[in-house]
C-alpha positions in Angstrom: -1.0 4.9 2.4 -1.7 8.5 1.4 -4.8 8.5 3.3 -3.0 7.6 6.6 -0.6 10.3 6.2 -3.1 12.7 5.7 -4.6 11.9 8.6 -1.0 11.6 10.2 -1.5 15.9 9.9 -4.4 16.0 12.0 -2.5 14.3 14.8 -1.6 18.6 15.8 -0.3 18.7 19.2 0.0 15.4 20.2 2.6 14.8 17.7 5.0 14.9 20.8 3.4 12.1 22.5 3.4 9.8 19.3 7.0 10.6 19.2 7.8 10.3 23.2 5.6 6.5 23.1 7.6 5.4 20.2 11.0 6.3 21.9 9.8 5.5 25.5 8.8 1.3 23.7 11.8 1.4 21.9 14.0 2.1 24.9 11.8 -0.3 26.7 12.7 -3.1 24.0 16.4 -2.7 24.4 16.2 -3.3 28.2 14.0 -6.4 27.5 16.9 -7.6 25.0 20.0 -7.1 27.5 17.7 -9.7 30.0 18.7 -13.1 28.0 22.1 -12.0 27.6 22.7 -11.6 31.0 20.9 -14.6 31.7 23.3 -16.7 29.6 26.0 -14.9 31.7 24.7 -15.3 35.1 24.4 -19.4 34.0 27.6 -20.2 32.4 30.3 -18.0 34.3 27.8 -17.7 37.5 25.9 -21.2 38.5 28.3 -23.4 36.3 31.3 -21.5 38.1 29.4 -21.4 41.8 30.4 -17.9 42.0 27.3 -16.4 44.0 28.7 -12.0 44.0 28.6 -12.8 40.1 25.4 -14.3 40.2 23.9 -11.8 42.5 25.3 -9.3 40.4 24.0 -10.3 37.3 20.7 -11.0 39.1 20.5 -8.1 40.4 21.3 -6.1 36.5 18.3 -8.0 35.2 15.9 -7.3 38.1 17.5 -3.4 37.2 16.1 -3.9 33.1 13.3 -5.5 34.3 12.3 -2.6 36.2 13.1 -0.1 33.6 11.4 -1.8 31.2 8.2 -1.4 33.5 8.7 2.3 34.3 8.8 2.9 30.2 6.0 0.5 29.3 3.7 2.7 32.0 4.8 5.8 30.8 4.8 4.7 27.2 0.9 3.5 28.1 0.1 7.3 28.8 1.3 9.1 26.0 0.6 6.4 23.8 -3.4 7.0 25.1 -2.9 11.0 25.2 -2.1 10.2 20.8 -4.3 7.8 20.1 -7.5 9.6 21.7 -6.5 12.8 20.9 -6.0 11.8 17.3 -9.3 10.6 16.8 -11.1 13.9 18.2 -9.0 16.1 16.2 -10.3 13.4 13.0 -14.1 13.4 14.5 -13.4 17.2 14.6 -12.4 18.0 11.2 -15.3 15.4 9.7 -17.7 17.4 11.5 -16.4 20.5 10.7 -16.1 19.5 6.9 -19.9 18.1 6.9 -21.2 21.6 8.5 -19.3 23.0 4.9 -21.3 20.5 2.9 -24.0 22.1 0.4 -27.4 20.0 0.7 -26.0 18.2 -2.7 -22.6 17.1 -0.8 -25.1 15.9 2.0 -26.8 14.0 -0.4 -23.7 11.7 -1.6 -23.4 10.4 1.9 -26.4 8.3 3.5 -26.5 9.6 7.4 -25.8 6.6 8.9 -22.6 5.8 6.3 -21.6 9.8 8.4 -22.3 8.5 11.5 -20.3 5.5 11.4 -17.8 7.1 9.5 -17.3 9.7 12.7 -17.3 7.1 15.2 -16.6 3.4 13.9 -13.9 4.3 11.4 -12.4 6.6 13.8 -12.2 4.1 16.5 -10.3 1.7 14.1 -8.0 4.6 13.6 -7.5 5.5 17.0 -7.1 1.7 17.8 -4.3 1.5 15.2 -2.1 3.5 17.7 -3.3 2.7 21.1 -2.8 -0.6 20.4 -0.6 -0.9 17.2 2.0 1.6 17.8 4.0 -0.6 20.4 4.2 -3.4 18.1 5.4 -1.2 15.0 8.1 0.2 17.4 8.9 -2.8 19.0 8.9 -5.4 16.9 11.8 -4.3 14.1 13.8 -3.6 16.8 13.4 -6.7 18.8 13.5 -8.6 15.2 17.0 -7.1 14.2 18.5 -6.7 17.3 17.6 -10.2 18.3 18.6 -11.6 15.1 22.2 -9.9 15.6 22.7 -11.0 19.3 21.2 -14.5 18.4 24.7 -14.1 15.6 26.8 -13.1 18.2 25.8 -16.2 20.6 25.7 -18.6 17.9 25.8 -18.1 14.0 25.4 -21.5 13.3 21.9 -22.0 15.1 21.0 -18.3 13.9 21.0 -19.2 10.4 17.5 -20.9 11.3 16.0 -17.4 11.6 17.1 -16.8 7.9 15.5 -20.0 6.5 12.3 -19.6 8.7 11.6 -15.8 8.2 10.6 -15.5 4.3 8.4 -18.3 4.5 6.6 -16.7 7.3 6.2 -13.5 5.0 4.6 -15.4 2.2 2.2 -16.3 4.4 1.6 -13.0 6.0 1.6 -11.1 2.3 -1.3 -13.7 1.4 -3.1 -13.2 4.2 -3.0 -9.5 4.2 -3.7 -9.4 0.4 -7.1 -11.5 0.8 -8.2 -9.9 4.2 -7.8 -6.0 2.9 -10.8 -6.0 1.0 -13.2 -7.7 3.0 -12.6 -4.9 5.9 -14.3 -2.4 3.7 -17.2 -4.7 3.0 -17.0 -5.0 6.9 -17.2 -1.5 7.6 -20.3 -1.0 5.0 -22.3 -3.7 6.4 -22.0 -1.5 9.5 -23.4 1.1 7.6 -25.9 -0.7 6.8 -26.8 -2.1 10.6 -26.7 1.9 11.4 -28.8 2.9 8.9 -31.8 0.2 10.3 -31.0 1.2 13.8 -31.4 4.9 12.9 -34.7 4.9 10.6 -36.1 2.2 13.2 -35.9 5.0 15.7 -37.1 7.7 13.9 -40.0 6.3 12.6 -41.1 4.2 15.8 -44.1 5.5 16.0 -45.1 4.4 12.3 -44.3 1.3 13.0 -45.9 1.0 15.7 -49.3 2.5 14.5 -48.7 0.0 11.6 -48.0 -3.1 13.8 -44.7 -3.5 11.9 -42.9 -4.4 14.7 -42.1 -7.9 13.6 -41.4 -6.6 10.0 -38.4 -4.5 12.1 -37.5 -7.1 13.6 -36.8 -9.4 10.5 -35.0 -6.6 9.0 -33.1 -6.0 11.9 -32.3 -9.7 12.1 -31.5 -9.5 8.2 -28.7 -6.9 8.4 -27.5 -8.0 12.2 -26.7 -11.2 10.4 -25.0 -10.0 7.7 -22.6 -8.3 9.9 -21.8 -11.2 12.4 -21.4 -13.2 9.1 -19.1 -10.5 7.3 -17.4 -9.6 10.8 -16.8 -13.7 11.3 -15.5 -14.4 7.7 -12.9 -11.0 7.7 -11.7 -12.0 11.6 -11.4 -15.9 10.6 -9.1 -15.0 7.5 -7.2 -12.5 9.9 -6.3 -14.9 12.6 -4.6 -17.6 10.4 -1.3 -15.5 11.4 -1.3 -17.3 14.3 -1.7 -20.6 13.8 1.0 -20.0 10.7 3.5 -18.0 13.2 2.6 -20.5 16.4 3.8 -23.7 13.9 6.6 -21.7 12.7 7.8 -21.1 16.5 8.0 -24.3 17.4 9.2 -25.3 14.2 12.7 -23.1 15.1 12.6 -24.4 18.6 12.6 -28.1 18.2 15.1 -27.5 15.3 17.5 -25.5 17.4 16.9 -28.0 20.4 18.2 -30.8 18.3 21.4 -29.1 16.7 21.8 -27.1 20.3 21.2 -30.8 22.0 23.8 -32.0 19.7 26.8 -29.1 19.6 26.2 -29.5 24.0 27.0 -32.9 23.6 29.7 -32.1 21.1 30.9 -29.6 23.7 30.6 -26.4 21.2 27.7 -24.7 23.1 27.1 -23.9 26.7 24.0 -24.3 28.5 23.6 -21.1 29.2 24.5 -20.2 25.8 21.6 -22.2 24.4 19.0 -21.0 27.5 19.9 -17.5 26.2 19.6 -18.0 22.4 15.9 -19.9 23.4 15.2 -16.6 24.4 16.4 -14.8 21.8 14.0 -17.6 19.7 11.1 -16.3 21.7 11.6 -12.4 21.5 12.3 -13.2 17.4 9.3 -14.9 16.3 6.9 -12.9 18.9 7.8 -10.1 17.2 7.6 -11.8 13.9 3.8 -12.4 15.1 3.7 -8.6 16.1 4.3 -7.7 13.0 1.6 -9.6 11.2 -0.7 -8.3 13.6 0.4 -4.7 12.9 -0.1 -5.4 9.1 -3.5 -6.9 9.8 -4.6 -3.9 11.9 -2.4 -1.5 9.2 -4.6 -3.1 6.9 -8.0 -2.8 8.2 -7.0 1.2 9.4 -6.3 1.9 5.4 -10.0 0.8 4.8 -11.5 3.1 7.3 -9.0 5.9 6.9 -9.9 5.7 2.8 -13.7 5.9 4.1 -12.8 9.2 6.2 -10.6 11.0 3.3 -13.7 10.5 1.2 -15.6 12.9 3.9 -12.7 15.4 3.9 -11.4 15.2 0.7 -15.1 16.2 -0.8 -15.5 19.5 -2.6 -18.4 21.7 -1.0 -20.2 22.1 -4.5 -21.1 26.0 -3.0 -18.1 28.5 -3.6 -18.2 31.6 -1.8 -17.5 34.8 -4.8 -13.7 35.7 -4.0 -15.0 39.4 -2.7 -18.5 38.7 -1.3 -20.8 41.5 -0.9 -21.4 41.4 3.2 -25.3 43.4 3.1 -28.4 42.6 1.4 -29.6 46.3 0.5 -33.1 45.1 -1.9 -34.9 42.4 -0.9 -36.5 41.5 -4.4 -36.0 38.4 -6.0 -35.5 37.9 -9.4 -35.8 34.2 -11.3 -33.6 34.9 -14.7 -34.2 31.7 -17.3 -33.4 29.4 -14.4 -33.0 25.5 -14.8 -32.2 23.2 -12.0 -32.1 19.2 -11.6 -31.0 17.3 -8.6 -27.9 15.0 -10.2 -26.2 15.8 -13.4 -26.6 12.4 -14.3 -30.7 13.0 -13.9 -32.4 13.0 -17.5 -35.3 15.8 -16.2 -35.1 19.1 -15.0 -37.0 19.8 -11.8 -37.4 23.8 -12.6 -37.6 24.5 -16.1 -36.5 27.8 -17.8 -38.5 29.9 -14.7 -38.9 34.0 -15.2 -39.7 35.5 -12.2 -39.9 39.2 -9.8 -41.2 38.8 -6.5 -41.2 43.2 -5.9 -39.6 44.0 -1.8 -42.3 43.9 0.1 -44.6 41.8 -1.7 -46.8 39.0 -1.0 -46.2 36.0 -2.9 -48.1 32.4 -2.7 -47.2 29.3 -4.9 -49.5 26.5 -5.6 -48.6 23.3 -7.5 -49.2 19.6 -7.3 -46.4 17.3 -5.5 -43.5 17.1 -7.7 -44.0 20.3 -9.6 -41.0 21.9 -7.7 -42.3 24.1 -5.4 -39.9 23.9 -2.5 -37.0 23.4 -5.1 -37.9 26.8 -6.2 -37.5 28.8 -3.2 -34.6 26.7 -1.8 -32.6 28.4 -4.7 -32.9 31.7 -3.1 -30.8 31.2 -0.4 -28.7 28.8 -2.1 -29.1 25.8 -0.3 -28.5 24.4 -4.3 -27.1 26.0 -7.1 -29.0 26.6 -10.3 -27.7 24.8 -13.0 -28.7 27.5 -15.4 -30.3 31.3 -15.3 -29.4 33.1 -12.3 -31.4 34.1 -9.3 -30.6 37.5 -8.1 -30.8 39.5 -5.0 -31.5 43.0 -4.9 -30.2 42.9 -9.0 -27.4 41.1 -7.9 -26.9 37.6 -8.2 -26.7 35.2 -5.5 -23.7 33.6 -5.7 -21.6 36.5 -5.1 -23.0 37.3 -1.5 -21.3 35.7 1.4 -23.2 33.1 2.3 -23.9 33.9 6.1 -25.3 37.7 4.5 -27.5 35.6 2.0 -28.6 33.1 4.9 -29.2 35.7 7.6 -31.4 38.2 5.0 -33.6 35.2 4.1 -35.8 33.1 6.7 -36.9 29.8 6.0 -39.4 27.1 7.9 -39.2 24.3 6.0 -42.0 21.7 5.0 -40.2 19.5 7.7 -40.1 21.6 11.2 -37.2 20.4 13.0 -36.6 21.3 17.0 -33.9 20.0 18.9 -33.1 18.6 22.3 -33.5 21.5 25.0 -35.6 24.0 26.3 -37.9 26.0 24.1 -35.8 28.9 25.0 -32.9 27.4 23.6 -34.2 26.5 20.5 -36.1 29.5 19.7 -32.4 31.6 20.4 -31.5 30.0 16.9 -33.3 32.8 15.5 -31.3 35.7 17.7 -28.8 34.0 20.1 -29.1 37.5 22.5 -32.8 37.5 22.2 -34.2 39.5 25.0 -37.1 37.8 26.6 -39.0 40.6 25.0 -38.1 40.1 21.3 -38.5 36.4 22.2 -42.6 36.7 23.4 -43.2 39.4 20.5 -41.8 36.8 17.8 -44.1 34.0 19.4 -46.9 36.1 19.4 -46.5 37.0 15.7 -46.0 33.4 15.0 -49.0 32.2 17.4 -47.1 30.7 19.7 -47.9 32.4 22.9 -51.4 31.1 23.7 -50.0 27.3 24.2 -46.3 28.4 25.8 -48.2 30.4 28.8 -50.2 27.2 29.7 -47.1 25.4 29.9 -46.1 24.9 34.2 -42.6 26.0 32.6 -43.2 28.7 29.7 -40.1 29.0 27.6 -37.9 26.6 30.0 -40.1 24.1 29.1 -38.3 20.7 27.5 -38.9 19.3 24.1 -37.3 16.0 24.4 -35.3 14.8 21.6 -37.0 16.0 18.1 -39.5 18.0 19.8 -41.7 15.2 21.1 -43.3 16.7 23.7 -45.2 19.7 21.7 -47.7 18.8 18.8 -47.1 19.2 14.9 -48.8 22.5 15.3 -47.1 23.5 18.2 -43.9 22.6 16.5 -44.8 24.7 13.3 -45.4 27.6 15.2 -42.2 27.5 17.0 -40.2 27.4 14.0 -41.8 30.0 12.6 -41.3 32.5 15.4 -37.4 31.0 15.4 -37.5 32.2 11.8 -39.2 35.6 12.6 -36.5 35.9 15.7 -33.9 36.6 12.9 -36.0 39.7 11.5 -35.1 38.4 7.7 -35.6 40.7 4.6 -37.3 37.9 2.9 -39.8 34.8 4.9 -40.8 31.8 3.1 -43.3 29.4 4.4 -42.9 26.0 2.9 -46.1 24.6 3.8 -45.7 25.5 7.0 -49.1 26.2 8.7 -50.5 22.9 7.5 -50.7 21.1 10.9 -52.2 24.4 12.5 -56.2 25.2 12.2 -57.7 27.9 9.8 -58.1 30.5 12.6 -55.0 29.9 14.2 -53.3 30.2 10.6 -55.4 33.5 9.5 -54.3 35.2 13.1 -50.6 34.1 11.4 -51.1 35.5 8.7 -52.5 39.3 10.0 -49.4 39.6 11.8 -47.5 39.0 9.4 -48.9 41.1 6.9 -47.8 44.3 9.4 -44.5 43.0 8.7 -43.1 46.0 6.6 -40.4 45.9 3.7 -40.5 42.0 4.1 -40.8 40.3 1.1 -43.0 36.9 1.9 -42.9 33.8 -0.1 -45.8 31.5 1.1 -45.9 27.7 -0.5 -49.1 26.1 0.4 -51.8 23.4 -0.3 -54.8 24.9 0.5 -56.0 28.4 -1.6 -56.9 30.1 1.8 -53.4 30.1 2.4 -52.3 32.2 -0.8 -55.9 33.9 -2.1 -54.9 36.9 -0.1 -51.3 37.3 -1.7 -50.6 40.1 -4.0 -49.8 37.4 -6.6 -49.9 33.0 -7.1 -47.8 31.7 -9.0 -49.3 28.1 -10.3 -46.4 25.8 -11.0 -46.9 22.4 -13.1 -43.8 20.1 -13.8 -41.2 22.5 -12.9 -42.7 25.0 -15.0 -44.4 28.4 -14.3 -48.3 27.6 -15.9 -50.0 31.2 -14.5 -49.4 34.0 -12.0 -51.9 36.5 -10.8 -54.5 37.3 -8.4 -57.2 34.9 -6.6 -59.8 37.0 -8.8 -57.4 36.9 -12.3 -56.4 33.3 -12.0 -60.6 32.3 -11.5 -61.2 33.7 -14.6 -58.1 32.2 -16.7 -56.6 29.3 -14.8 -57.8 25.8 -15.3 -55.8 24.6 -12.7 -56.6 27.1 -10.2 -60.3 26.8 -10.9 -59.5 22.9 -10.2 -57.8 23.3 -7.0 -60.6 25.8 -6.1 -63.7 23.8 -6.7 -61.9 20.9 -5.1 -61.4 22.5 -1.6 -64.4 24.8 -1.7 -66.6 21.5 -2.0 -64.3 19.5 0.7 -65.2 22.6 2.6 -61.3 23.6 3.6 -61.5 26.6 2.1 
């Protein structure tokens, strides 16, 4: 119950329309109750009597509740609505907001499907707890009590059925409930599941398709779709026994109070009307005695999904920003001080392994390594996208982790190994760099990056479309648009993360000469092939997450095994 009344604190403004629904049903309620008492009325002192003003009148008081009754039902429907949905943005709002907070390693707890479905699924369940749960939890104690003490006030003796009736139905309810509870947050991970197929299915059509694995999909699809009908059949079978339970239990009160009612009309103890009246009482009773269970059901299955949601905002961003950040990068060298670094604390090898390191402002850096050896671990330290575990990396002499992080992020420019574009216009995505990029600073940055030759054959230049992910522009097109989104930001330090490896050898030398005339930029290039890195002031030759040799293309012929290897290798496959 905690998580639900955290979450109760993101329900913000509409606080007031949670409060007006629940007074507006329980107003509505008491009309609703006053109906069968009249009724009883109108029938014993009205019909039995043949007094038609009295019948009339009492008619025309119940037609009165009745429409009352409507009138707060419809306006209880509105702010009941206004609550419920508003709740759930406010809730999709502060996940989202929480996940943009995440470091890569909080990211890396949470699968992006489990996020997805956690944002819109779970959230739904929540929001469906009040749109649709709300009028029962108002209604229902109040039609339960009330009804119980007018169905006292008609007849005692036929209202002690009530009493007998009532904890048996909660045995049943409390074993329902206690069997049902965990099997909605199997439920809602199987869904997690079904998303997470759906999701890599999409991204990775093409494979599949270049594969011929559709039918391979489809079987898995099939796999995981089944296993959520089956999940989603089992948890709704269990939930629905209620009914039947409650249903049984009805008619169980009716028939009994029939035959005693039958019996005390013959007796001449009870009036007609009296027992019409207390029928209706019976009704209003057990309905909301069925209410009720449904309201623990759906109580039930909202503290699974609201447990799934305080996970998301209850997680600690494992980056801290220092208590008084420095807010300017003055130096742009990096310095790599006995620094260790492994992915989980629970993981038994380091992935960087007790690295020394200057990279001088201004200098031109290249790494080489085989996969695995942690290249783009390395350089993801600089602008803390993790945390070293031990060592320090430092800034301009100062470490870090006591920068803000928007300083640190905005002094350093990144293209990762995986170029990323987004849905829009080339424009828009290369305004990521500078979001009041002049068209000029925008044409200079894509002819630095190489970028203008292909954009000016384009019918549309820079309002061209990508399509979702970029599809419409090649894997070479994409790298050079990411890298002149980079070079929009005019960063103190650039790091290519094997960035030019879907763009030709000319294309990538032209790259290169214009960003060499970069001055006071400190350049970081992580690469595969040598002709990437022989022209850097220094390589730096990483094996196993450890430094193995740093030098020049000419120093590290002479004295680096590796180097040689990597050399002789490409020089024969003719890449070089």
């Amino acid at each position: 119950m905690k998580e639900l009344k955290k979450l109760f604190s993101y329900m913000g403004e509409y606080k007031r329309d949670f409060f007006l629904a629940m007074a507006l049903v329980a107003i509505e309620t008491c009309f609703e109750l006053i109906i069968p008492s009249l009724m009883a009325d109108l029938i014993d002192l009205g019909v039995s009597g043949g007094d038609v003003a009295y019948m009339l009148r009492k008619g025309g008081q119940m037609a009165f509740c009745a429409l009352l009754a409507l009138i707060t039902g419809l306006c209880y429907a509105r702010f009941a609505a206004r609550a419920a949905y508003g709740w759930g943005a406010n809730i999709r709002k502060a996940e989202y907001e929480k996940v943009q907070e995440y470091a890569f390693s909080n990211i890396d707890r949470f699968e992006s499907s489990s996020l997805v479905t956690r944002m819109t699924s779970d959230v739904t369940v929540m929001q469906n707890a009040i749109n649709g749960g709300l009028r029962p939890l108002t209604r229902s104690p109040i039609m339960f009590f009330l009804g119980i003490m007018f169905s006292f006030t008609m007849n005692p003796t036929l209202a002690v059925i009530f009493i007998v009736m009532a904890p048996l139905l909660g045995i049943v309810l409390f074993s329902i409930v206690r069997k049902v509870a965990p099997m909605y947050t199997v439920l809602q991970k199987t869904v997690d599941g079904l998303n997470s197929v759906v999701e890599e299915n999409v991204r990775a059509i093409r494979t599949v398709k270049a594969f011929i694995r559709e039918e391979y999909e489809e079987e898995k699809f099939e796999s995981v779709n089944t296993a959520l009908r089956k999940t989603g059949t089992a948890t709704n079978s269990t939930a629905v026994m209620n009914l039947p339970f409650f249903q049984a239990g009805m008619y169980i009160c009716i028939v009994l109070i029939m035959l005693i009612g039958g019996q005390m009309i013959l007796n001449g103890s009870l009036e007609i009307g009296t027992l019409t009246g207390f029928l209706s009482y019976v009704m209003q009773v057990m309905n909301s005695m069925m209410m009720i269970s449904n309201v623990f059901l759906m109580l039930t299955r909202s503290l699974a999904s609201a447990a799934r949601i305080s996970e998301v905002l209850d997680e600690v961003p494992s980056l801290k920003e220092s208590e008084h950040p420095i807010s300017e990068v003055k130096d742009a060298t990096i310095e790599f001080k006995d620094v260790s670094f492994k992915y989980a604390q629970s993981a038994k090898e380091e992935t960087l392994k007790d690295i020394k390191l200057r990279i001088d402002e201004g200098e031109t850096v290249g790494i080489l390594g085989g996969t695995g050896s942690g290249k783009s671990t390395l350089v993801q330290l600089i602008e803390r996208l993790y945390d070293v575990d031990n060592g320090e990396v430092l800034i301009g002499g100062i470490n870090v982790k006591d920068y803000s992080l928007k300083t640190l992020r905005d002094a350093v420019g990144i293209v990762l190994q995986k170029n990323l574009l987004f849905s829009g216009s080339i424009r828009e995505n290369l305004l990521w760099g500078k979001k009041d990029a002049s068209d000029e600073e925008i044409w200079r940055a894509c002819d630095e990056a190489g970028a203008s030759e292909f954009l000016h054959r384009f019918p549309s230049g820079l309002e061209t479309d990508l399509g979702q992910g970029g599809v419409n522009v090649s894997g070479g097109q994409k790298q050079r648009l990411c890298i002149a989104r980079t070079l929009l930001k005019k960063p103190r330090i650039l790091i290519f993360d094997d960035s030019t490896s879907a763009v030709d050898t000319a294309t990538e030398k032209e790259i290169r000469r214009a960003l060499s005339e970069l001055k006071g930029v400190t350049k970081i290039y992580i690469a595969q092939r040598i002709s990437t890195v022989m022209s850097a002031n220094r390589i730096i030759i990483l094996d196993d997450g450890r430094i193995v040799a740093e030098g020049n293309h000419e120093e590290l012929l002479q004295r680096s095994k590796i180097y040689n290897e990597i050399y002789d290798s490409q020089l024969k496959g003719g890449t070089l």
